[in-house]
C-alpha positions, -999 to +999 in steps of 0.1 A: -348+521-597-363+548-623-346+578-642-367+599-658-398+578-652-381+550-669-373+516-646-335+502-649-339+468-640-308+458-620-294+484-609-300+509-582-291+550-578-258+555-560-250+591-570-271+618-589-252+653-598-265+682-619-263+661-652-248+627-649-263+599-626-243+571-615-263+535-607-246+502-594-259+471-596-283+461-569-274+453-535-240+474-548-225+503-534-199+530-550-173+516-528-186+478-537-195+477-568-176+462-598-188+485-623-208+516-627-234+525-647-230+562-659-255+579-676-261+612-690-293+627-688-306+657-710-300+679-675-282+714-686-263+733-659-248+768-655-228+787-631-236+757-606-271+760-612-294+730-626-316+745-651-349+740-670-362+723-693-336+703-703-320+700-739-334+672-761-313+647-774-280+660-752-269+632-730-268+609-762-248+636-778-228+638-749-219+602-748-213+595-780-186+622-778-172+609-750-168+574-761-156+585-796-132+604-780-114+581-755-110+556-788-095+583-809-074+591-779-067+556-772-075+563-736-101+538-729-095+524-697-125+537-680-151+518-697-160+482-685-164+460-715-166+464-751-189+490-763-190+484-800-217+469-819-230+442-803-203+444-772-209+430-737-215+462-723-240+468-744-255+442-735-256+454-699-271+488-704-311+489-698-328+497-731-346+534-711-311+544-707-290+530-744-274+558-761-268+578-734-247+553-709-221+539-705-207+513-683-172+519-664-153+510-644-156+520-605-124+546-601-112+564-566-117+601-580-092+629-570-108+658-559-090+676-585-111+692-618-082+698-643-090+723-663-068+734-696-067+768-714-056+774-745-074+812-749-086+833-722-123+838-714-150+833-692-140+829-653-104+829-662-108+857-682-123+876-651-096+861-623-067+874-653-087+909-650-086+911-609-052+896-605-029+889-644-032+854-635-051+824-637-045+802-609-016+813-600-004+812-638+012+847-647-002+858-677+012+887-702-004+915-698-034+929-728-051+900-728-087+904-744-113+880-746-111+851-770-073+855-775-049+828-777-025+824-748+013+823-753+009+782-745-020+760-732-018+762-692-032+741-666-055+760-640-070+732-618-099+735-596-108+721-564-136+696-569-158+708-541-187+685-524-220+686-543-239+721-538-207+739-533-189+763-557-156+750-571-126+770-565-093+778-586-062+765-569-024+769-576-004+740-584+008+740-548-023+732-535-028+704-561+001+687-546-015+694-509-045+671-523-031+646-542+008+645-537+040+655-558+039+630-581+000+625-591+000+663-596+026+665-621+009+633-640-022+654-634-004+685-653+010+664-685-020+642-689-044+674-690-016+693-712-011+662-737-051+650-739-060+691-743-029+691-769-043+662-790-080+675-787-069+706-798-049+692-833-081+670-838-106+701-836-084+720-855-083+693-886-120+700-887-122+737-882-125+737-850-109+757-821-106+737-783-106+771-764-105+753-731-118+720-714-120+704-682-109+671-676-111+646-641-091+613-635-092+587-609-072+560-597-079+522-609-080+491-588-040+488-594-033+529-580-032+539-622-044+576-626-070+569-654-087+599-677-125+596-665-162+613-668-168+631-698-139+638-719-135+671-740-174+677-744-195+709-754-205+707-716-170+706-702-152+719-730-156+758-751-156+750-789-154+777-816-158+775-852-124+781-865-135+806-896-157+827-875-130+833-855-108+848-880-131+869-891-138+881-857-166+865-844-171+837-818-193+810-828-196+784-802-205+748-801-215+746-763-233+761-740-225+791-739-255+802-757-273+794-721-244+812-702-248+843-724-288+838-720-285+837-682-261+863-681-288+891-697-315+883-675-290+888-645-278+925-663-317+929-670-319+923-632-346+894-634-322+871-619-295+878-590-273+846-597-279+827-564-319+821-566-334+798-588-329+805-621-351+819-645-367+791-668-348+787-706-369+797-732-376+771-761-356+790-785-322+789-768-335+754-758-331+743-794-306+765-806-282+745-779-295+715-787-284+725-823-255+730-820-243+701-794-253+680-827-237+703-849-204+699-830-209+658-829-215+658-868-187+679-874-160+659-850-173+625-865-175+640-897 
């Protein structure tokens, strides 16, 4: 099997979504397989669109956040393996790929994208605009964009199959998907991990505006914290001084958002066609701030 011209000896391509891929060793299956290699490519998507070219050096970036998260979190048990220096899954991990994979553990995925606000913006900004609520979350009303809401809230989404649009669903129909008592440990695990993100971002000057977490089920029936976890691709950062003074700074990509959203004003793209290609300086002003944001939270 190759990614991005590169072979990975041993293992073959079970799954490949906008930017993650997911290969199992060979002659494995998703449903088979023991472990799963995930890996991160330097893909960048937007408003469910792939886009191109990608951003240098992100799936490394991405990674390394994830794993440094889950060990500050102490929430580790989707990886396979020890991943420190010189660790057994290292050892596993084809050199094309190391830096930017990790190998987990094989999880039964609830189709449930748990998504945690702590200010209003973006989609949920629009949905509290059309309807003073966010999934069914009652909101006060005068909300602008970029304020903080009273408390964090949970407003989940329906994972939808590949090529579809995700849609924001009440908590009622969380527990049509997944049952009573996974959704409520769906609700406090998103609440506490988007809690302790939050504290953590805000000890570096930092804001955690939002994120979007997904979980699984283990071999035993445990609900596990999976994928990425509180990343500048599934998460909104702001730098915490800007702020104050009035002005969003962000560590993510919404440089690319904001980007694809003036050539859709501009009327050079109509937000369902292929979209328009990035240009090389918001390609490395992203890619500059996804390693800003690392350096910082490491820092």
């Amino acid at each position: 099997m190759t990614v991005d011209g590169a072979a990975l000896p041993g293992y073959d391509l079970a799954y490949q979504g906008k930017v993650r891929d997911l290969h199992v060793p060979e002659g494995a299956t998703l449903e088979t397989a023991d472990v799963v290699l995930m890996v991160a490519s330097d893909r960048v998507s937007a408003f469910d669109h792939a886009l191109e070219p990608p951003i240098p050096g992100k799936g490394a970036t991405l990674t390394a956040m994830t794993t440094w998260w889950l060990r500050t979190l102490g929430d580790e048990a989707q990886l396979a393996g020890d991943h420190g220096p010189g660790g057994d899954a290292l050892a596993r991990i084809p050199d094309a790929v190391a830096g930017r994979a990790l190998l987990v553990r094989r999880l039964d995925m609830l189709p449930v994208e748990c998504v945690v606000r702590g200010r209003i913006t973006g989609s949920g900004l629009l949905e509290y605009r059309e309807t003073g609520a966010i999934s069914g979350v009652a909101l006060p009303e005068g909300l602008q964009d970029g304020d903080a809401l009273p408390e964090p809230i949970f407003t989940p989404a329906w994972k939808a199959p590949k090529g579809q649009h995700d849609e924001n669903i009440p908590f009622d129909r969380v527990v049509e998907l997944v049952g009573s008592e996974a959704a409520e440990t769906l609700r406090s695990r998103s609440l506490e991990v988007f809690a302790r993100g939050a504290a953590i971002a805000a000890s570096k000057g930092l804001v955690l505006a939002d994120t979007k977490l997904e979980f699984g089920r283990d071999a035993t029936g445990a609900i596990v914290l999976a994928d990425e976890v509180l990343t500048s691709d599934s998460s909104r950062y702001w730098d915490a001084e800007a702020l104050e003074a009035g002005r969003v700074e962000s560590f993510d990509k919404q440089i690319v958002r904001d980007w694809l959203l003036s050539e859709a004003e501009a009327g050079r793209w109509d937000r369902s066609g292929t979209p328009p290609v990035l240009p090389a300086a918001i390609v490395e002003r992203t890619a500059a701030r996804y390693a800003e944001l690392l350096a910082r939270l490491l820092g």
